[in-house]
C-alpha positions in Angstrom: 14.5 -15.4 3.2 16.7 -16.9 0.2 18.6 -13.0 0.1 19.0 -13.3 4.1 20.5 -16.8 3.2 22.6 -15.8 0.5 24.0 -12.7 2.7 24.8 -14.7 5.4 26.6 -17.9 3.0 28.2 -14.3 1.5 30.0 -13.8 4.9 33.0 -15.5 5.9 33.6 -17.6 8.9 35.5 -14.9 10.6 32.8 -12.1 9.9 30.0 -14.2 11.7 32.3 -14.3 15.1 33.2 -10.8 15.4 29.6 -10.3 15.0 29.0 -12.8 17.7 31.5 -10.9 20.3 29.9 -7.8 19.1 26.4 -9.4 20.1 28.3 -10.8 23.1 29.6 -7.2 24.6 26.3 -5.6 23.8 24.4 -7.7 25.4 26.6 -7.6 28.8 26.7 -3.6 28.4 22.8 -3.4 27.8 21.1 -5.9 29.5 21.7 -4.2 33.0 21.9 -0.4 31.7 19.7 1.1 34.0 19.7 -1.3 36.9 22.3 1.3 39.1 21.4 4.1 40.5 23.3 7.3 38.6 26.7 7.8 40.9 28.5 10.8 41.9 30.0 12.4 38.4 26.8 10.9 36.4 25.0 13.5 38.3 26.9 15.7 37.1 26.4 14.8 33.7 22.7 14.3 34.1 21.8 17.4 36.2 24.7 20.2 35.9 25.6 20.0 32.5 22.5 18.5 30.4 19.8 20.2 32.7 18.7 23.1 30.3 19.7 24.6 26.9 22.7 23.5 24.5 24.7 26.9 25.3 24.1 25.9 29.5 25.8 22.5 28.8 28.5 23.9 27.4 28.9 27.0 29.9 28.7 24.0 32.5 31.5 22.8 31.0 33.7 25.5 31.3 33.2 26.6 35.0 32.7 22.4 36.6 34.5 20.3 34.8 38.1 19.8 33.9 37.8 17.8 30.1 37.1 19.2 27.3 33.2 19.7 25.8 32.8 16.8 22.8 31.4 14.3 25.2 28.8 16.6 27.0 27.9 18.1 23.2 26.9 14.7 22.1 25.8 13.4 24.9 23.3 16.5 25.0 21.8 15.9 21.2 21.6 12.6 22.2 19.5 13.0 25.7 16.9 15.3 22.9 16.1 11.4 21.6 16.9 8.9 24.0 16.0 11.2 27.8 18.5 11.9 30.7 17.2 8.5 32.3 20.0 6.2 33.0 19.1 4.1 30.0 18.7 7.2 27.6 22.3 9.0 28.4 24.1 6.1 29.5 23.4 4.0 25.8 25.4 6.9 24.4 28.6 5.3 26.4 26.9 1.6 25.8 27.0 2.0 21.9 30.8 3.3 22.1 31.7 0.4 23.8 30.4 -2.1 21.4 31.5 0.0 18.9 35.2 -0.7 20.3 34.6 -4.5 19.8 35.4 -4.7 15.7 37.8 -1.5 15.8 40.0 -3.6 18.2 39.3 -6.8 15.7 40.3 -4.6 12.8 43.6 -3.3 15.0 44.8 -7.0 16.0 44.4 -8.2 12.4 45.8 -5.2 10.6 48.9 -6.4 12.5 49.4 -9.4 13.2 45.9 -11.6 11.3 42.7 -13.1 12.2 43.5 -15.3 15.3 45.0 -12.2 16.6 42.0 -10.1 15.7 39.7 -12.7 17.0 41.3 -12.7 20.8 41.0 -9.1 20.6 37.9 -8.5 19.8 36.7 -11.2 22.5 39.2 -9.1 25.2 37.6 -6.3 24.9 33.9 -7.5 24.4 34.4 -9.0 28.0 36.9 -6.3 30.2 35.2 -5.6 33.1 36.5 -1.6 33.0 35.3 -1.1 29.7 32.0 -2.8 30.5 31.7 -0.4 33.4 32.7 2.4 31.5 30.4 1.8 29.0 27.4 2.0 31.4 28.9 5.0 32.6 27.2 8.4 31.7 30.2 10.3 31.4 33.2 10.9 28.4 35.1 7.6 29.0 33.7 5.1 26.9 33.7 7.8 23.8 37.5 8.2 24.6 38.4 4.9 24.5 36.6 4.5 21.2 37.8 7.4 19.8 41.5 6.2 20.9 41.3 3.0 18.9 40.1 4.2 15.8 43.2 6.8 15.8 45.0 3.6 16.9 43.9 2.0 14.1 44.5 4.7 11.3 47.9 5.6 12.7 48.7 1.9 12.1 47.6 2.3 8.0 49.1 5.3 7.3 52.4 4.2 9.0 52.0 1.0 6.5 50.8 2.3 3.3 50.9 6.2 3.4 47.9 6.6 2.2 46.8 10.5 2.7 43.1 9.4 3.3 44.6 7.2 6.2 46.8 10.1 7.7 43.8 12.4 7.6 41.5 10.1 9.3 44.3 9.4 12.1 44.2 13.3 12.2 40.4 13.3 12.6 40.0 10.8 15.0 43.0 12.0 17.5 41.1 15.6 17.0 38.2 13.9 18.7 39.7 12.0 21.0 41.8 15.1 22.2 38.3 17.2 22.8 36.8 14.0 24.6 39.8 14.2 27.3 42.8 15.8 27.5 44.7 12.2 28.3 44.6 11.7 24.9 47.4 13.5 24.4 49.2 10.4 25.3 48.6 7.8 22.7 48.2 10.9 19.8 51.7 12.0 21.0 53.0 8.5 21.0 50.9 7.6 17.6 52.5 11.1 16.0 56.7 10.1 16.5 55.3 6.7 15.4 54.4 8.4 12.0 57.1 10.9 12.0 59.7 8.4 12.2 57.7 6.0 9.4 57.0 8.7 7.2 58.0 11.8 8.1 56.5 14.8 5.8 53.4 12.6 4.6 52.2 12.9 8.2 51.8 16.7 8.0 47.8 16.6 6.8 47.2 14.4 9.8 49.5 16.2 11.8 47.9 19.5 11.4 44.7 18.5 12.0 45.5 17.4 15.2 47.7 20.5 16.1 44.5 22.9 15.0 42.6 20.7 17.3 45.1 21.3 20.7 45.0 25.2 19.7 41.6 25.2 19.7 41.1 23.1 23.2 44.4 24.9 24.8 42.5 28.0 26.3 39.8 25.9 27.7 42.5 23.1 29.5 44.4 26.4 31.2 40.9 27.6 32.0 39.5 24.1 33.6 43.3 23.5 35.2 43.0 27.1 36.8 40.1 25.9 39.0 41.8 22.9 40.3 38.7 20.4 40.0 41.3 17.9 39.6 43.3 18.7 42.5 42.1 16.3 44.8 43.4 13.5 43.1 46.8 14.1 44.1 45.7 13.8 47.7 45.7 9.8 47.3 49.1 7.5 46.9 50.6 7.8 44.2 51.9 4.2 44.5 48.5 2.7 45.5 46.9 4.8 42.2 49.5 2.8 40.0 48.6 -0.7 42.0 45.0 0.4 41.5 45.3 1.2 37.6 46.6 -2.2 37.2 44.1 -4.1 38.8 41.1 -1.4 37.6 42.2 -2.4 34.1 41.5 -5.8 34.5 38.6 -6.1 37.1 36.6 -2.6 36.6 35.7 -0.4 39.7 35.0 -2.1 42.4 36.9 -0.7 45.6 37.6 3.6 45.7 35.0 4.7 43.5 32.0 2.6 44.7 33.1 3.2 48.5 34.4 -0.7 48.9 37.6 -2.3 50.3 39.9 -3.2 47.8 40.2 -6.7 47.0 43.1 -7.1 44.9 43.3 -11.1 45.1 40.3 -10.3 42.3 43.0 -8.8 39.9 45.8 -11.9 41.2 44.7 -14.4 38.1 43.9 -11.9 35.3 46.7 -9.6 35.9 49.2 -13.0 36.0 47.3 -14.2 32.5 47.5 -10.6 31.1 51.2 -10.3 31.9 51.8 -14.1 30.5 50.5 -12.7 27.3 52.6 -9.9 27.1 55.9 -11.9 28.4 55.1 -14.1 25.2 56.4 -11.7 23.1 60.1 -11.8 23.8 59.5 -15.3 22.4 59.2 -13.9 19.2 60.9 -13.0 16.0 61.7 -9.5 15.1 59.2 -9.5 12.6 56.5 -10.6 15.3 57.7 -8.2 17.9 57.2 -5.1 15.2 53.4 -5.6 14.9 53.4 -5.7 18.6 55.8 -2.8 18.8 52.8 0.1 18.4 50.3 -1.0 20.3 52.5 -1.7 23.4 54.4 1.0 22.9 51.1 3.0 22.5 49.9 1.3 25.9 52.7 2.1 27.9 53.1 5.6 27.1 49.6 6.4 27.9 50.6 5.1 31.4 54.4 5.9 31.8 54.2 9.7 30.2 51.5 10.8 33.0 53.1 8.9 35.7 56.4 10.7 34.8 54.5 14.0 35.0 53.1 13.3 38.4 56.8 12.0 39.4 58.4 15.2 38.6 59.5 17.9 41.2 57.1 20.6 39.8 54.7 18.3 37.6 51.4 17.6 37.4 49.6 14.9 39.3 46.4 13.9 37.2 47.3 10.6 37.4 44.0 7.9 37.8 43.1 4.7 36.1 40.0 6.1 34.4 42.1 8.7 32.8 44.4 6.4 31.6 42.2 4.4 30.2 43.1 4.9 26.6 45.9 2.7 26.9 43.8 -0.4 27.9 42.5 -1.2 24.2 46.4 -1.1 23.2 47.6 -3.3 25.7 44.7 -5.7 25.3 45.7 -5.8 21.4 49.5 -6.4 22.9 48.4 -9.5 24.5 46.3 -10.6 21.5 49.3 -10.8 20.1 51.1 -12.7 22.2 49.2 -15.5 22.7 48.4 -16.0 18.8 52.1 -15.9 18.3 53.3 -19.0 16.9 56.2 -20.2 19.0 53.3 -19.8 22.0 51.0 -22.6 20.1 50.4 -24.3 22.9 50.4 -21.7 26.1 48.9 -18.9 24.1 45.6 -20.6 23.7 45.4 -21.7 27.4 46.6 -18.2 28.6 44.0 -16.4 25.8 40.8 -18.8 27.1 42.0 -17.8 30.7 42.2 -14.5 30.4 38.8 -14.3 28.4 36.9 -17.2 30.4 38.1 -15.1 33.6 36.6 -11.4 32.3 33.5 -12.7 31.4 32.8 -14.8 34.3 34.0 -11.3 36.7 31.7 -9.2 34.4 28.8 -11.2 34.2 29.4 -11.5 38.6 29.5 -7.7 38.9 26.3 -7.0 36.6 24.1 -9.2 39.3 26.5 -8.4 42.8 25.2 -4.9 44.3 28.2 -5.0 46.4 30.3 -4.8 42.9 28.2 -2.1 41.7 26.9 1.9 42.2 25.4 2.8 45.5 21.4 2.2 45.3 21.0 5.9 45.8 17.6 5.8 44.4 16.4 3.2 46.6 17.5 5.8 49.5 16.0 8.5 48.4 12.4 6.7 48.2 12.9 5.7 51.9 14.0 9.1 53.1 11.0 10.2 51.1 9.4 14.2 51.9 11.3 15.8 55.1 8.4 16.5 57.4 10.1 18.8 59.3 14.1 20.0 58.7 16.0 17.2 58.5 20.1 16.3 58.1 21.1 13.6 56.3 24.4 12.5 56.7 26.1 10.3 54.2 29.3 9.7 52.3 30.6 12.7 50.5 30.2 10.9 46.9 26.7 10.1 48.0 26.0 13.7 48.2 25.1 14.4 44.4 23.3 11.4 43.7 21.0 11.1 46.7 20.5 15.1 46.0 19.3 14.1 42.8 17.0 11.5 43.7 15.7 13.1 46.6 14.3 16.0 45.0 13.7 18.0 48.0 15.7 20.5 47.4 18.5 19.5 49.9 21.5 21.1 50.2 25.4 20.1 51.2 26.4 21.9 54.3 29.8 22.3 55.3 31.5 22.9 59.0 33.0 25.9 57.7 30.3 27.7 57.4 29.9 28.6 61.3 26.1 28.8 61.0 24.4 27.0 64.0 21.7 24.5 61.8 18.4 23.6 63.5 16.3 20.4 62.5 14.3 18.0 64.2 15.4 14.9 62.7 18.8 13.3 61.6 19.5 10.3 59.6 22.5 8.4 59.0 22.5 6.2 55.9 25.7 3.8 56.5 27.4 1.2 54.1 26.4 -2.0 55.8 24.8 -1.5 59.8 27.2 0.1 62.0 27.1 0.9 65.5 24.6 3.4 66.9 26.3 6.9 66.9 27.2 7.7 70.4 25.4 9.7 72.8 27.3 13.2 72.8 26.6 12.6 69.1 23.2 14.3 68.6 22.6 15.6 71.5 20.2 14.2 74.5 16.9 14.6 73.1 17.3 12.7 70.0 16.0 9.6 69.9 16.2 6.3 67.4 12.6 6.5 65.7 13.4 4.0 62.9 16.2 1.3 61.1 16.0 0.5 57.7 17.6 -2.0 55.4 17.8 -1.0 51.8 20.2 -3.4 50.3 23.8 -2.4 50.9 23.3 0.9 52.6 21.4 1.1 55.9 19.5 4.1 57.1 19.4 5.0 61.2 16.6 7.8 62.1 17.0 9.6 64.5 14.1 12.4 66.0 13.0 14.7 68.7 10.3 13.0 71.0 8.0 16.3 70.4 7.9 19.5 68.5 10.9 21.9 68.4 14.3 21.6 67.4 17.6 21.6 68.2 21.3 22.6 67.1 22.9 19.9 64.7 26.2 18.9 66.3 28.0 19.2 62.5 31.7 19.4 63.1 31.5 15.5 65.8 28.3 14.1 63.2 30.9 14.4 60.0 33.2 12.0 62.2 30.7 9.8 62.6 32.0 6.1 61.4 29.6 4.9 58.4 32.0 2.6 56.8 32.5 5.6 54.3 36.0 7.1 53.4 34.4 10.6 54.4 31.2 11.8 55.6 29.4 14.6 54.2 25.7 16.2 55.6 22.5 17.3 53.4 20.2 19.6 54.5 16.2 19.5 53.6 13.9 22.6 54.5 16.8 24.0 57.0 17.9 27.5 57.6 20.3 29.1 60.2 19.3 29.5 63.5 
């Protein structure tokens, strides 16, 4: 006990609170880890990519998904330990997270000190994306970790020109490239920022990072050839930028989880955020400078893609979790803002806001189910076994997840296809209770054999009276209203007629 006493008396003030916020953001990423159901591209994660052998995971990574493989690879030596439950390969993204808390610290206070580090650190152990990103079982979290620490060496080899410092900037931007291509952004952004600092002492950092895009180059034009990110361009680009902004500050709680938007949520954090930032032009040239990187990290992570997807003939990739890298940078912007010292008096009020705000919203969406994944799961154990072919009609991202915890081996069925499907029984599993489907819906013989309540989604049975079965009525049922953007059908035990 005295060595426990004299380790802790050993530790500085300082030390003992970035531990706290540390403690603080674990505890708010762990504490409900497993509570949601896995969501559309978890099952991915979970059942395409990690479901057999090391060389499957990565071969699933070449043909269905469009980022590059570090993420699955670790996340698959990881799930040998830990399992493919939610717990087991989502704590992969959890631990990232935290791990985010004292790289920002160390950011902030390589800049601009302690106070600055200390707001930091408490910004990003209470963001509501990056809490929902690190309960996520997919490559984000990592990214954004990943991001910072490059952040974070670019920042030391700019100011000392160390070659150990330009190395590990090299190192870490290598990693962050081959968690997501978006990272090109920042490392781009971080590179000019060296390159005009120091110029030819950047090269061992620099080359490291070039071997690195080589290497991932014939993989991108691969993934980009099968247009898996295609469908993004089919939403607004406008409402995508609206959405970033208020995704960065209130996490995913409209498109992604099948809600309205709300964006009077984002109204008070996005007006404290922006406050922060605005404090800068308060300050002296000196105090502007240490902001300089970070921002101007921040902003090209957002501007550079939005540019792309602007252009005549560009690319349209353009979403708020791929952007995401430039969250930690703009948080660190603020940081600095409000710890400036012409804003002594509204940087403190603005900084407790903002913070008070986030942790309040975070700690609201860990115990709302309307803030949170679809109970899938809980769907899955009410459909239970088909007892005779059934259709299951449901919102399109519901597809994968209620697939996987079904385990019946349903199928998705398309209207495409042209095949007339026979089953006895149909069931529509709604967000919320919605009007009975109408009449020419199903067909005359169907009848309502059962409603239940499972939380936020509602399931409507509907059966024949007596054996036999009859045509499902595909192309109207996928129009049915379910509160859903789009509807999509699952099949159990059903062939063509």
């Amino acid at each position: 006990m005295q060595a426990v006493a004299e380790a802790v008396r050993a530790r500085s003030r300082t030390f003992w609170i970035v531990a706290g916020l540390t403690v603080l953001g674990a505890a708010l990423r762990f504490a409900t880890l497993g509570l949601q159901s896995y969501h559309h591209d978890e099952v991915v994660t979970a059942s395409r990519v990690l479901r057999v052998g090391f060389a499957h995971a990565m071969d699933a990574v070449g043909f269905s998904e469009s980022a590059p493989p570090l993420y699955y690879a670790l996340a698959w030596v990881w799930t040998q330990v830990a399992g493919t439950g939610p717990v087991g390969l989502r704590s992969l993204s959890a631990i990232a997270g935290v791990a985010t808390i004292p790289v920002a610290f160390l950011i902030a206070s390589e800049l601009r000190g302690r106070s600055a580090g200390l707001v930091a650190a408490a910004l990003v152990a209470v963001n509501p994306m990056l809490l929902w990103y690190s309960q996520e079982a997919r490559a984000y979290s990592l990214l954004v970790l990943f991001c910072a620490l490059s952040l974070l060496f670019c920042i030391r080899a700019q100011r000392r020109g160390s070659r150990r410092d330009f190395i590990l900037w090299g190192v870490f931007s290598a990693l962050a490239l081959g968690t997501h291509y978006f990272a090109v952004f920042t490392v781009l952004a971080e590179a000019i920022v060296l390159l005009r600092r120091r110029g030819r002492q950047s090269l061992p950092g620099l080359w490291i990072v070039a071997g690195a895009g080589l290497l991932l180059a014939p993989l991108a034009y691969h993934q980009m050839s099968l247009g898996h990110a295609e469908w993004i361009g089919n939403f607004g680009l406008g409402h995508r930028l609206w959405e970033t902004a208020a995704t960065f500050l209130t996490g995913e709680t409209a498109d992604i989880i099948g809600r309205p938007e709300r964006p009077e949520l984002a109204v008070v954090p996005l007006a404290l955020a922006l406050g922060g930032l605005a404090l800068l032009f308060r300050a002296n040239r000196a105090e502007r400078r240490a902001a300089a990187i970070p921002l101007g990290v921040g902003l090209a992570a957002v501007a550079v893609p939005l540019a792309l997807a602007l252009a005549p003939s560009g690319t349209d990739f353009f979403l708020a979790r791929n952007v995401i890298p430039a969250l930690v940078p703009l948080l660190i912007a603020v940081a600095i803002g409000v710890t400036l010292p012409a804003a002594r008096r509204l940087g403190p009020l603005i900084a407790a806001a903002l913070i008070a705000y986030s942790l309040a919203f975070s700690v609201w969406a860990s115990v709302t189910p309307e803030l949170q994944r679809p109970d899938w799961n809980a769907v899955a154990d009410r459909l239970g076994e088909p007892t005779e072919p059934r259709a299951t009609v449901t919102w399109t991202l519901g597809e994968a997840p209620l697939r996987y915890y079904l385990s019946t081996g349903a199928f998705q069925v398309k209207a495409r296809e042209r095949y007339e499907w026979l089953v006895g029984e149909v069931d529509f599993v709604s967000d919320g209770m919605v009007p009975r489907p109408p009449k020419g819906l199903l067909g005359p013989d169907f009848r309502e054999s059962a409603r239940e309540d499972t939380g936020r989604l509602f399931i409507r049975r509907y059966s024949l009276p007596g054996p036999g079965l009859a045509p499902l009525r595909l192309g109207r049922i996928k129009r049915a209203q379910l509160n859903f953007r789009t509807n999509g059908v699952l099949l159990d035990g059903v062939g063509p007629g």
